[in-house]
ROTIKE-43104 format. One record per residue: residue number from 1; x, y, z of N, C-alpha, C in turn. Coordinates in steps of 0.05 Angstrom, whole numbers, plus 5000, padded with zeros to 4 digits. Layout:
REM residues N
n;n.east;n.north;n.up;ca.east;ca.north;ca.up;c.east;c.north;c.up
NUM;X;Y;Z;X;Y;Z;X;Y;Z
...
***
This chain:
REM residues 353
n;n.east;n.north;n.up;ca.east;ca.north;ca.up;c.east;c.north;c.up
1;5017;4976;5000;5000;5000;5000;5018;5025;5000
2;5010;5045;4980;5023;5060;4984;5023;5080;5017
3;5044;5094;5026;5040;5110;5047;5042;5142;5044
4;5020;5154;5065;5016;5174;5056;5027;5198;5073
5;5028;5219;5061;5040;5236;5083;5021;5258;5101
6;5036;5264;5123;5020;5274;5149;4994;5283;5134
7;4995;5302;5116;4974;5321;5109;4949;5302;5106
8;4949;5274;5079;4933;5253;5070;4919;5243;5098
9;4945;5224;5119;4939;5218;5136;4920;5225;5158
10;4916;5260;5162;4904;5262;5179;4879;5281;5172
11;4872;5272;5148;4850;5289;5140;4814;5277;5142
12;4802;5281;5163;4779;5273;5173;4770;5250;5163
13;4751;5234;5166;4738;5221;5159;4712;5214;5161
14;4689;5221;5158;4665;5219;5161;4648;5204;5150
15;4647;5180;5167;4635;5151;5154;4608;5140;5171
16;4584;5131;5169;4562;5136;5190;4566;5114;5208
17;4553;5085;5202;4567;5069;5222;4586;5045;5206
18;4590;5037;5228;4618;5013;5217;4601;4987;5204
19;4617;4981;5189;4607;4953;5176;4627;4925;5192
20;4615;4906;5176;4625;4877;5195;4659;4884;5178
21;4673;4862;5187;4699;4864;5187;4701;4847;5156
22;4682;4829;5146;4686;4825;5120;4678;4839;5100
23;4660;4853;5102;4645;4883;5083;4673;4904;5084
24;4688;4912;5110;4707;4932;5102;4727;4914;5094
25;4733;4887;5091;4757;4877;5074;4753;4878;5040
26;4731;4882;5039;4717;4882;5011;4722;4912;5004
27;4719;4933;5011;4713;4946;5006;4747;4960;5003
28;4761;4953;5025;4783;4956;5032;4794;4946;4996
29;4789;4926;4990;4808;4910;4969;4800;4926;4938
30;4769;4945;4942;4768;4961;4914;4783;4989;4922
31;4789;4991;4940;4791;5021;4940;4822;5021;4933
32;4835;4988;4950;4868;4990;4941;4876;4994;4916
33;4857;4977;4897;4859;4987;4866;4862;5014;4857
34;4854;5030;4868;4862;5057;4855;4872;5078;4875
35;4889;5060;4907;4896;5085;4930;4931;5094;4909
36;4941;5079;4901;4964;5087;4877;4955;5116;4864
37;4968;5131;4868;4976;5149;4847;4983;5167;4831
38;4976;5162;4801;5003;5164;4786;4996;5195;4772
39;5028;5198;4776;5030;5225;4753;5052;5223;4738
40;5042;5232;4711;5057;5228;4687;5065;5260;4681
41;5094;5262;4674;5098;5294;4668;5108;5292;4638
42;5092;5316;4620;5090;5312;4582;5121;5322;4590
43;5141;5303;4567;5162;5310;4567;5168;5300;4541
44;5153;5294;4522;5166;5296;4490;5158;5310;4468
45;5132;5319;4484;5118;5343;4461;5120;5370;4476
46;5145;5389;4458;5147;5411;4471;5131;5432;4478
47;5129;5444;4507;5114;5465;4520;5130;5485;4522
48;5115;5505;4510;5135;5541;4507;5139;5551;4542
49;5149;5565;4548;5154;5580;4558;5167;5569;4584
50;5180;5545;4592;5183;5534;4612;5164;5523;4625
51;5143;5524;4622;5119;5516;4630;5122;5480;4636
52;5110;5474;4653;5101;5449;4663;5071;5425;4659
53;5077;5409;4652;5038;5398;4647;5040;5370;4662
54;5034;5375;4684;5031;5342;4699;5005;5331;4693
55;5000;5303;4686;4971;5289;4689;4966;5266;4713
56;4950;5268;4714;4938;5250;4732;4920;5219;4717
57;4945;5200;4727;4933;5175;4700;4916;5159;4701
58;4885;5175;4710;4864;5155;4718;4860;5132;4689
59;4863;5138;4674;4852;5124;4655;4867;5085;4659
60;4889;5094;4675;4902;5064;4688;4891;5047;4709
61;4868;5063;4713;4853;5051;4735;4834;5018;4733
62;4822;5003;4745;4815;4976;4741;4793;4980;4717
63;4772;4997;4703;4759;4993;4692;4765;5022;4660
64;4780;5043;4676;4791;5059;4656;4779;5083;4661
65;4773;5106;4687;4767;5122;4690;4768;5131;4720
66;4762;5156;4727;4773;5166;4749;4746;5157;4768
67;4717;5143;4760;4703;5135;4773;4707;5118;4790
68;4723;5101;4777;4734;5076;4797;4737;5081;4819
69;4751;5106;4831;4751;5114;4861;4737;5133;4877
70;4706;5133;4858;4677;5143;4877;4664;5122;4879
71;4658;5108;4867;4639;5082;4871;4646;5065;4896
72;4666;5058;4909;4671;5042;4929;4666;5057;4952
73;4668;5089;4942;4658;5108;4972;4617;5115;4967
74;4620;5113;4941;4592;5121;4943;4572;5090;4957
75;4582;5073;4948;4561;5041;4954;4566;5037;4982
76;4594;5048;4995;4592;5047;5030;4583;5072;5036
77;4587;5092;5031;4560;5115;5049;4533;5100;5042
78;4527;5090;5026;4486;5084;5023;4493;5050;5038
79;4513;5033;5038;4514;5013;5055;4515;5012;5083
80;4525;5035;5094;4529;5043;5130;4509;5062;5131
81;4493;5078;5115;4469;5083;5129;4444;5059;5124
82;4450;5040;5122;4425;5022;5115;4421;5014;5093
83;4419;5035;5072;4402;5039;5048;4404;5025;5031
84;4421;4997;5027;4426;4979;5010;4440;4961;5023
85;4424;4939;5005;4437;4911;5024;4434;4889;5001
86;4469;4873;5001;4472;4863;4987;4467;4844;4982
87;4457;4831;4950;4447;4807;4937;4414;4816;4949
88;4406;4837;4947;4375;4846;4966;4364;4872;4942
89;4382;4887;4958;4375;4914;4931;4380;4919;4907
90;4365;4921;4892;4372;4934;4866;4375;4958;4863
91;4397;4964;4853;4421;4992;4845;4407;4993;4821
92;4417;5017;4815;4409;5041;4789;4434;5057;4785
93;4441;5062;4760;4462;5091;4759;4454;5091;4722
94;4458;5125;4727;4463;5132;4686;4480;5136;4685
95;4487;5143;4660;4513;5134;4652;4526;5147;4624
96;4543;5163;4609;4550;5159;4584;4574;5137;4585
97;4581;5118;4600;4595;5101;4600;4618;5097;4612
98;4637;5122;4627;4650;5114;4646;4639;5112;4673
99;4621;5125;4683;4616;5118;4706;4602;5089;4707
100;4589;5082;4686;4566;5055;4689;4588;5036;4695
101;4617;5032;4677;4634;5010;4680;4643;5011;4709
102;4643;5036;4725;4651;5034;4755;4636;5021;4763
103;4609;5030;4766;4593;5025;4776;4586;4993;4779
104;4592;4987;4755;4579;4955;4745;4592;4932;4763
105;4638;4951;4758;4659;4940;4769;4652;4934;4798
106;4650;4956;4819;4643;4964;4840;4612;4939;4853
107;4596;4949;4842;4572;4924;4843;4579;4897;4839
108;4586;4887;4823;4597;4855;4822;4613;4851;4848
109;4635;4866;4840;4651;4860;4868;4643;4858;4894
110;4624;4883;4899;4609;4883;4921;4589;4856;4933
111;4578;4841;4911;4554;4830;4917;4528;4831;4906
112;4530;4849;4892;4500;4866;4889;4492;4854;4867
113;4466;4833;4865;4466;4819;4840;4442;4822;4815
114;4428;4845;4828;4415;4855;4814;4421;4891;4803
115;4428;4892;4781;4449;4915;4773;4432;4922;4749
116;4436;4960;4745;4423;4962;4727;4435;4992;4724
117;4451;4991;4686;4462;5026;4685;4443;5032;4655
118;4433;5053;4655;4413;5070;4637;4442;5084;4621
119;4435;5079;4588;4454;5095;4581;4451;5097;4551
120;4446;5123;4532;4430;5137;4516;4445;5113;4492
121;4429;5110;4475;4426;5089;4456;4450;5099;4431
122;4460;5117;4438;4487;5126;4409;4510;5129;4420
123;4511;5117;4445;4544;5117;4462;4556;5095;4444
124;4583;5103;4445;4604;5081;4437;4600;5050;4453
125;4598;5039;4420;4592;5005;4443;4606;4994;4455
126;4626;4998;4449;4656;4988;4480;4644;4995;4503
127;4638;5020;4507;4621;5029;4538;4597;5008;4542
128;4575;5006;4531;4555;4986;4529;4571;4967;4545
129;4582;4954;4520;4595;4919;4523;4610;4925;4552
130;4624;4940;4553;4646;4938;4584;4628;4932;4605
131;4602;4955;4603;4590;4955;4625;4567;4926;4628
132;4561;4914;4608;4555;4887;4610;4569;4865;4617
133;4600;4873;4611;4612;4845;4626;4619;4836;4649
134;4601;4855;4664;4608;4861;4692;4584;4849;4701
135;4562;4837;4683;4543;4822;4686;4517;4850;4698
136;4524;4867;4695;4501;4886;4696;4490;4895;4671
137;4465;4896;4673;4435;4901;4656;4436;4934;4644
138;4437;4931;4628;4435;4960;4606;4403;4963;4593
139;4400;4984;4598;4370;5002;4588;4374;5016;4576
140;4366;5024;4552;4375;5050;4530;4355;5066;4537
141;4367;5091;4539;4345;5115;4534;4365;5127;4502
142;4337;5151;4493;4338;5150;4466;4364;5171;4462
143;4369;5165;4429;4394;5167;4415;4393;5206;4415
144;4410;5220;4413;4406;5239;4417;4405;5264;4438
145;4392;5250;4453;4378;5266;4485;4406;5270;4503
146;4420;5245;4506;4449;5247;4524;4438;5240;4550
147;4452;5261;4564;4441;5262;4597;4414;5265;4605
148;4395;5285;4588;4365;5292;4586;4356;5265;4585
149;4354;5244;4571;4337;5226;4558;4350;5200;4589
150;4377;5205;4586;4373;5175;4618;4361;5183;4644
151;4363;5212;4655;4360;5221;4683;4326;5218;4679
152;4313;5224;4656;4284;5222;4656;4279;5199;4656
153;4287;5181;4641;4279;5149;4648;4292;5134;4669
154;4311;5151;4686;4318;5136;4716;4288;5151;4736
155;4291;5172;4732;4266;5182;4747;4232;5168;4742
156;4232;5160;4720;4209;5147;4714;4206;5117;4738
157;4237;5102;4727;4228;5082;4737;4231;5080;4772
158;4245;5103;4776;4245;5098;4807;4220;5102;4819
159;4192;5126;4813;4178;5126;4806;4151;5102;4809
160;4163;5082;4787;4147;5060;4791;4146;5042;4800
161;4177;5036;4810;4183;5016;4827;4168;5035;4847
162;4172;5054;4863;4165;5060;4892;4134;5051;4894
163;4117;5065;4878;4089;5055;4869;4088;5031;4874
164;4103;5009;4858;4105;4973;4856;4113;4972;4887
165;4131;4978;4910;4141;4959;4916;4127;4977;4947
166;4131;5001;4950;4121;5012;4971;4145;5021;4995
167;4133;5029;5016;4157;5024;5037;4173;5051;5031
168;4190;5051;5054;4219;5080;5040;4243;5062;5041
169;4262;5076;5027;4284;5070;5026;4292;5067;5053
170;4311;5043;5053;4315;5042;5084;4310;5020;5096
171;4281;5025;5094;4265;5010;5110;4254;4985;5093
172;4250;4989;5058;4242;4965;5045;4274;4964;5028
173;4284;4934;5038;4309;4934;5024;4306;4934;4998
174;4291;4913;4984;4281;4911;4962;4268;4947;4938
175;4272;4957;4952;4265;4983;4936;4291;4991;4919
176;4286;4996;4897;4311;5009;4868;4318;5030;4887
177;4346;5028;4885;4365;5055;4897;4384;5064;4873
178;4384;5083;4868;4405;5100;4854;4426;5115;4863
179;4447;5092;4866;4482;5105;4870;4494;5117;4856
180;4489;5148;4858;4493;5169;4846;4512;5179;4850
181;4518;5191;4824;4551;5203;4820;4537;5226;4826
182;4524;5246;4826;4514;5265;4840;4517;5275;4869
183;4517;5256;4888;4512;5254;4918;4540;5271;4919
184;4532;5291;4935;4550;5320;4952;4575;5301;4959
185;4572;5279;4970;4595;5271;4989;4616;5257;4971
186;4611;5258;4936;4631;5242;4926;4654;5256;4922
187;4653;5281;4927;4676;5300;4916;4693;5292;4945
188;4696;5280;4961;4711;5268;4978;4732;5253;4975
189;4722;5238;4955;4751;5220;4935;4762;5246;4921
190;4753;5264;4918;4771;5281;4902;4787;5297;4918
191;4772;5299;4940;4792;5314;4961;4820;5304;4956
192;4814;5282;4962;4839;5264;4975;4862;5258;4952
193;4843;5254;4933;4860;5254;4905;4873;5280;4903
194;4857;5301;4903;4879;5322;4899;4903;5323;4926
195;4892;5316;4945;4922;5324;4970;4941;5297;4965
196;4931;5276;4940;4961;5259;4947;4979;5274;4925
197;4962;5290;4908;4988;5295;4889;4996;5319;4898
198;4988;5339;4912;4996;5356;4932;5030;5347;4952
199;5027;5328;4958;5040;5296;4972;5068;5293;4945
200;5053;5280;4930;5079;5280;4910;5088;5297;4896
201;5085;5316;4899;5098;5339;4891;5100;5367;4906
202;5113;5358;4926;5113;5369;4949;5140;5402;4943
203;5141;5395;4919;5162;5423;4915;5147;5438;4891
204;5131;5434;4884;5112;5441;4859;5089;5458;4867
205;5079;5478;4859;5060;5490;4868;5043;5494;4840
206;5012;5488;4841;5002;5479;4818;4993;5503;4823
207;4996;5516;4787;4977;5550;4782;4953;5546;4772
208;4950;5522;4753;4928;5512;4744;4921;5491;4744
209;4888;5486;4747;4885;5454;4746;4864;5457;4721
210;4869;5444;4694;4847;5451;4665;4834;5424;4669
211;4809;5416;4673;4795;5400;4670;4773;5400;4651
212;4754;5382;4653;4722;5383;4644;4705;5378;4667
213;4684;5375;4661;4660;5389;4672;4630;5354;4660
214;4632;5332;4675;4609;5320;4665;4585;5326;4683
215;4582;5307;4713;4564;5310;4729;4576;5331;4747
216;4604;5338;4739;4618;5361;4758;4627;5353;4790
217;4629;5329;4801;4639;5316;4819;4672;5318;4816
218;4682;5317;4806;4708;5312;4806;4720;5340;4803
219;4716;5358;4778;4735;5378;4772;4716;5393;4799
220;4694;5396;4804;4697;5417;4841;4705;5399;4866
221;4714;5373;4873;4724;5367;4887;4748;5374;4892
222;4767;5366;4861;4793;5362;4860;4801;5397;4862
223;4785;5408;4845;4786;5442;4841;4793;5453;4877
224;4769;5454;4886;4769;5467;4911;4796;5458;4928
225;4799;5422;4926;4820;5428;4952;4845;5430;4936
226;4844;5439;4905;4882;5456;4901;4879;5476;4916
227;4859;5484;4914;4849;5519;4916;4853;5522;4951
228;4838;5501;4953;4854;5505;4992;4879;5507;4995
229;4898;5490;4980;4920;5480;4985;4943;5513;4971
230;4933;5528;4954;4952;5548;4941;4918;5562;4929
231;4913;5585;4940;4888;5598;4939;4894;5619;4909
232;4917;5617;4899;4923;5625;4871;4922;5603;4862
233;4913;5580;4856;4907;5560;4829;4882;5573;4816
234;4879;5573;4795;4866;5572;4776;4853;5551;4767
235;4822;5545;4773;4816;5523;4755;4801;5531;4731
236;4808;5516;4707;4787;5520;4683;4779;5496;4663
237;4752;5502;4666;4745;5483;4656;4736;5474;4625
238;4737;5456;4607;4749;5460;4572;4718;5447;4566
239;4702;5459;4552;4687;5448;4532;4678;5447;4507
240;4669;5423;4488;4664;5434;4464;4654;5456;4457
241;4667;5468;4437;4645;5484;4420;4622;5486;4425
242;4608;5464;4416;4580;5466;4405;4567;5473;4429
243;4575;5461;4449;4557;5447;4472;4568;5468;4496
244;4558;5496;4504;4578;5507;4525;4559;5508;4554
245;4565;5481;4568;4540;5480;4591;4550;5496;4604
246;4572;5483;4626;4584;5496;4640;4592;5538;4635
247;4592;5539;4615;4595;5569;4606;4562;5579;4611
248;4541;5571;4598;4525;5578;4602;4516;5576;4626
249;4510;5559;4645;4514;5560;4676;4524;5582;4687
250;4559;5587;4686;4563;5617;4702;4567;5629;4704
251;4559;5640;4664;4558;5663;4661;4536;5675;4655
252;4511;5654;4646;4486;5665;4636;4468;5655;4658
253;4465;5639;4678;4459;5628;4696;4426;5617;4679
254;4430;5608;4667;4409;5579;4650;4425;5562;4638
255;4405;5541;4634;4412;5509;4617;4418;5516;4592
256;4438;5498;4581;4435;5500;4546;4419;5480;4541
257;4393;5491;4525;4376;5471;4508;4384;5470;4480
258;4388;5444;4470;4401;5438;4445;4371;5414;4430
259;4359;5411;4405;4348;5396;4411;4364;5364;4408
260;4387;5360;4400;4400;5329;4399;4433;5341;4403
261;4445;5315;4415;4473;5309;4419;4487;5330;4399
262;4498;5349;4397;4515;5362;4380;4549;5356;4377
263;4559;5347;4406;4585;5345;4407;4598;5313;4404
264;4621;5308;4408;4631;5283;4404;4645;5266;4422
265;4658;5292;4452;4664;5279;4474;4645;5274;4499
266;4638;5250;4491;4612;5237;4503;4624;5233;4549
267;4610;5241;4558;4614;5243;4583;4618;5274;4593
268;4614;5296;4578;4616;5327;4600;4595;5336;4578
269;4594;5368;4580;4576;5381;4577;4542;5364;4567
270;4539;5364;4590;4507;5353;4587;4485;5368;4589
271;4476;5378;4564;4458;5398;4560;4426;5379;4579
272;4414;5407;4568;4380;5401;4578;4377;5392;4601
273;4394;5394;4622;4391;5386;4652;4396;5414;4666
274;4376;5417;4686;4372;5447;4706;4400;5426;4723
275;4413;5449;4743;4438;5455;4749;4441;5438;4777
276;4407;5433;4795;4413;5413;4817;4408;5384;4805
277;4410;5381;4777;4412;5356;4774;4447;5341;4766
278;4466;5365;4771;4499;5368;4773;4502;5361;4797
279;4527;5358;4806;4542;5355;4825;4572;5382;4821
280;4557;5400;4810;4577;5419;4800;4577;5445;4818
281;4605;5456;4834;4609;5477;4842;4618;5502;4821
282;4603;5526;4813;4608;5535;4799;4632;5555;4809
283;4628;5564;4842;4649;5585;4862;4681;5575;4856
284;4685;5552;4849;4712;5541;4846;4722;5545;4816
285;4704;5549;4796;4717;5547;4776;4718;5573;4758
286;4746;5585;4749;4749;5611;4752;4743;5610;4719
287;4749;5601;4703;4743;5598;4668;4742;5572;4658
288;4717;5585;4635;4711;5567;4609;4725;5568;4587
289;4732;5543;4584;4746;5563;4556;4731;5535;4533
290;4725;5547;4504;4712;5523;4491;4733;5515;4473
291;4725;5490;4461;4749;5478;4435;4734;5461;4409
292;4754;5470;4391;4743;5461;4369;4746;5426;4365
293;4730;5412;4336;4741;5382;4347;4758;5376;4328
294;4776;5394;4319;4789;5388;4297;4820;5391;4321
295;4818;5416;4339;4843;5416;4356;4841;5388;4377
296;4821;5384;4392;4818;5353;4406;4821;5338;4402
297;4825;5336;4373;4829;5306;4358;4856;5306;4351
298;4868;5337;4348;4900;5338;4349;4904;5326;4380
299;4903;5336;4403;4909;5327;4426;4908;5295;4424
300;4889;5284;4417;4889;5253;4425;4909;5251;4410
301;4914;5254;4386;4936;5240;4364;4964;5249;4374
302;4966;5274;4371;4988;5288;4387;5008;5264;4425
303;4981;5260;4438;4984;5249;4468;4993;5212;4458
304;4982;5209;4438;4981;5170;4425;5013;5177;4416
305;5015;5188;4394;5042;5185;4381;5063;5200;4394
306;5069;5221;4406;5096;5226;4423;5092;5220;4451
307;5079;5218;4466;5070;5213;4493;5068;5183;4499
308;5062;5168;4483;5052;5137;4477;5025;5135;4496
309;5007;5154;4498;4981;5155;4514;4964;5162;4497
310;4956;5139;4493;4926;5135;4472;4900;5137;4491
311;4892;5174;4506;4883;5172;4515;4854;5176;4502
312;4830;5180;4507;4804;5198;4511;4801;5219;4494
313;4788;5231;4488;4782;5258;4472;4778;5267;4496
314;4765;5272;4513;4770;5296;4534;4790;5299;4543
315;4814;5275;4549;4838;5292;4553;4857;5301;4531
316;4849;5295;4507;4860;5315;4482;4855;5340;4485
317;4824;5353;4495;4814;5372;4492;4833;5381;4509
318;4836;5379;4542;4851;5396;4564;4872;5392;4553
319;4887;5378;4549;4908;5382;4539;4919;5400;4519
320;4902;5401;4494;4919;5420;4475;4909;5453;4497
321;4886;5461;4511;4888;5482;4526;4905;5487;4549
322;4915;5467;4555;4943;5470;4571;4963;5477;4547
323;4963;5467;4526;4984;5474;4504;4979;5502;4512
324;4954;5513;4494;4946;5537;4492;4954;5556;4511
325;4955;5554;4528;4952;5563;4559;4981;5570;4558
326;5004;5557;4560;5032;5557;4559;5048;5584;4538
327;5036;5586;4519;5036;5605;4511;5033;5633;4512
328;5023;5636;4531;5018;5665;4545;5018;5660;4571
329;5030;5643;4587;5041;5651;4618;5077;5633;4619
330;5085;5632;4638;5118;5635;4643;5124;5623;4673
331;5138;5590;4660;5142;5575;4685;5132;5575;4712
332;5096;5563;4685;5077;5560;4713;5066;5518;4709
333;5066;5511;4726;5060;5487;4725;5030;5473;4722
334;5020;5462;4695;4988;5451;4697;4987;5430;4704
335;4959;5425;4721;4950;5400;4720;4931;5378;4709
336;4922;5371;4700;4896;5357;4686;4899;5324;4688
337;4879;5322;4684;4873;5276;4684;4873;5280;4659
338;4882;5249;4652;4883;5226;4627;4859;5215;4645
339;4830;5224;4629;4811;5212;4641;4803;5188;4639
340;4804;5177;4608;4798;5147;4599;4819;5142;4571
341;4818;5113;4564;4830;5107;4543;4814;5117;4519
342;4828;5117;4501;4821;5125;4475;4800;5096;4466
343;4802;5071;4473;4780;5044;4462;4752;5057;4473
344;4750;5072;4484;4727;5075;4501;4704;5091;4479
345;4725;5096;4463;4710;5108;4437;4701;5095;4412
346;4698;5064;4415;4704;5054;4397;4679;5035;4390
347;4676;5023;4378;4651;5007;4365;4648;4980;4382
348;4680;4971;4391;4677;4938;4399;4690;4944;4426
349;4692;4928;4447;4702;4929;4478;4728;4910;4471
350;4750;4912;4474;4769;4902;4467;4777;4872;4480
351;4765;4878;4506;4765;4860;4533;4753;4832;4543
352;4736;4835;4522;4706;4814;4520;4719;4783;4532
353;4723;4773;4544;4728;4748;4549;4715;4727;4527
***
């Protein structure tokens, strides 16, 4: 296991009650999978100005995304307050496909044998297939809609189950629960994620952290505690073109209504959803900046062939704006995730047993 220093070590922990001593060995054994970690610093595609670009290599994680290390915290907060009980409840989560494969990962492992991720019918089928081989149940909502079209058919069916089965959560195990990447308390893994690399780079003072923006759990977790940690970081957050949620959010303070999917990096800007259906702090994040998909698609190719990181199109996108970025400031150091692999975009799951 890795060890952590004073700061990691003694930073609160607020957990409701204790579980049996085989539930925290379980839980203990997903979380070790991703307590590692890693930062990669670009050092063959040149950055002007002395400038620095560290990543953070979730995409190495057990299923290929930085979800991997909310799901094992989100299924024990709703397991130690009661609210699910395993090989008993049936789980819910949406999905454009990295979170569903945590989720799916996380559930199997757990016990949980009735599994179920909602996820819009024009996602890349690698995501589909991944999140099926985990032996969890896929529901399409329609092609087009994105985030709009699953959160309305998770809402429907929770809905009908409550009608069907009765009882509250809690109290009827058997009632559909939805382990939501939403819930306030997931930005907790991010805390922590941001103070280990705080930890490893203990002579480095980060000026920026460039992320994206999906359900917004991660870039305001990870955002806020740089921002604790050096109250001059900068966070900003990169989205397509087409699609400017997050811009529209905090600077126009409404939704972007689009009527179908316009963009191509499937998992952030999720139009047609009002703003408490995010897990997004807007006080933490100081700029938007948007990108075209002709420069994003340089980043992935750019990150595959000198970098040998065949990552994601969202981390093409932050990336070439960390390029961008370098260019007009002077030996300042960025940060950003290698969110997922580049297969995750792809027609077939590579993995399929």
């Amino acid at each position: 296991m890795e060890s952590l220093c004073h700061t990691c070590r003694n930073r609160p922990r607020s957990n409701a009650n204790s579980l049996s001593i085989e539930r925290e060995e379980k839980y203990h054994a997903l979380t070790k999978a991703t307590r590692k970690v890693r930062l990669y610093r670009i050092q063959k595609i040149s950055i002007p100005n002395q400038n620095q670009i560290f990543a953070i290599e979730e995409w190495l994680n057990p299923t290929g995304s930085l979800f991997d290390r909310l799901y094992p915290h989100l299924f024990r907060i709703a397991e130690s307050h009661g609210l699910i009980v395993p090989a008993v409840t049936p789980v819910i989560e949406v999905s454009t496909g990295n979170a569903g494969a945590s989720f799916a990962w996380c559930a199997a492992n757990l016990g949980y044998t009735d599994c179920t991720v909602i996820i819009h019918q024009d996602a890349p089928k690698a995501r589909i297939e991944q999140i099926q081989s985990y032996g969890t149940k896929v529901l399409l909502s329609p092609a087009g809609q994105y985030a709009k079209g699953y959160v309305a058919k998770l809402e429907r069916l929770l809905s009908e189950d409550k009608h069907l089965k009765g009882g509250t959560i809690g109290t009827n195990p058997k009632r559909l629960y939805c382990v939501s990447k939403i819930n306030p308390r997931g930005r907790e893994v991010y805390y922590n994620l941001a103070d280990n690399v705080i930890c490893r780079l203990p002579r480095t003072k980060i000026d920026f952290f460039v992320g994206v923006a999906g359900s917004g759990t991660s870039v305001s977790g990870i955002g806020k505690r740089l921002k604790e940690h050096n109250r001059k970081t900068q966070v900003i957050v990169v989205e397509p073109q087409e699609n400017p949620t997050v811009y529209t959010f905090k600077f126009e303070g409404t939704a972007v209504e689009l009527p179908s999917m316009v963009h191509e990096i499937f998992g952030i800007a999720p139009f047609g959803l009002p703003y408490k259906k995010l897990n997004l702090d807007l006080t933490v994040i100081d700029r938007v900046e948007l990108i075209e998909k002709d420069v994003w698609k340089e980043g992935c190719r750019l990150l595959a062939k000198c970098e040998g990181k065949p990552v994601g199109r969202s981390s093409g996108a932050v990336f070439m704006h960390c390029l961008e970025l370098a260019k007009s400031v002077v030996r300042k150091n960025m940060l950003m995730v290698f969110y997922d692999p580049l297969w995750k975009y792809d027609e077939k799951y590579p993995f399929l047993k």
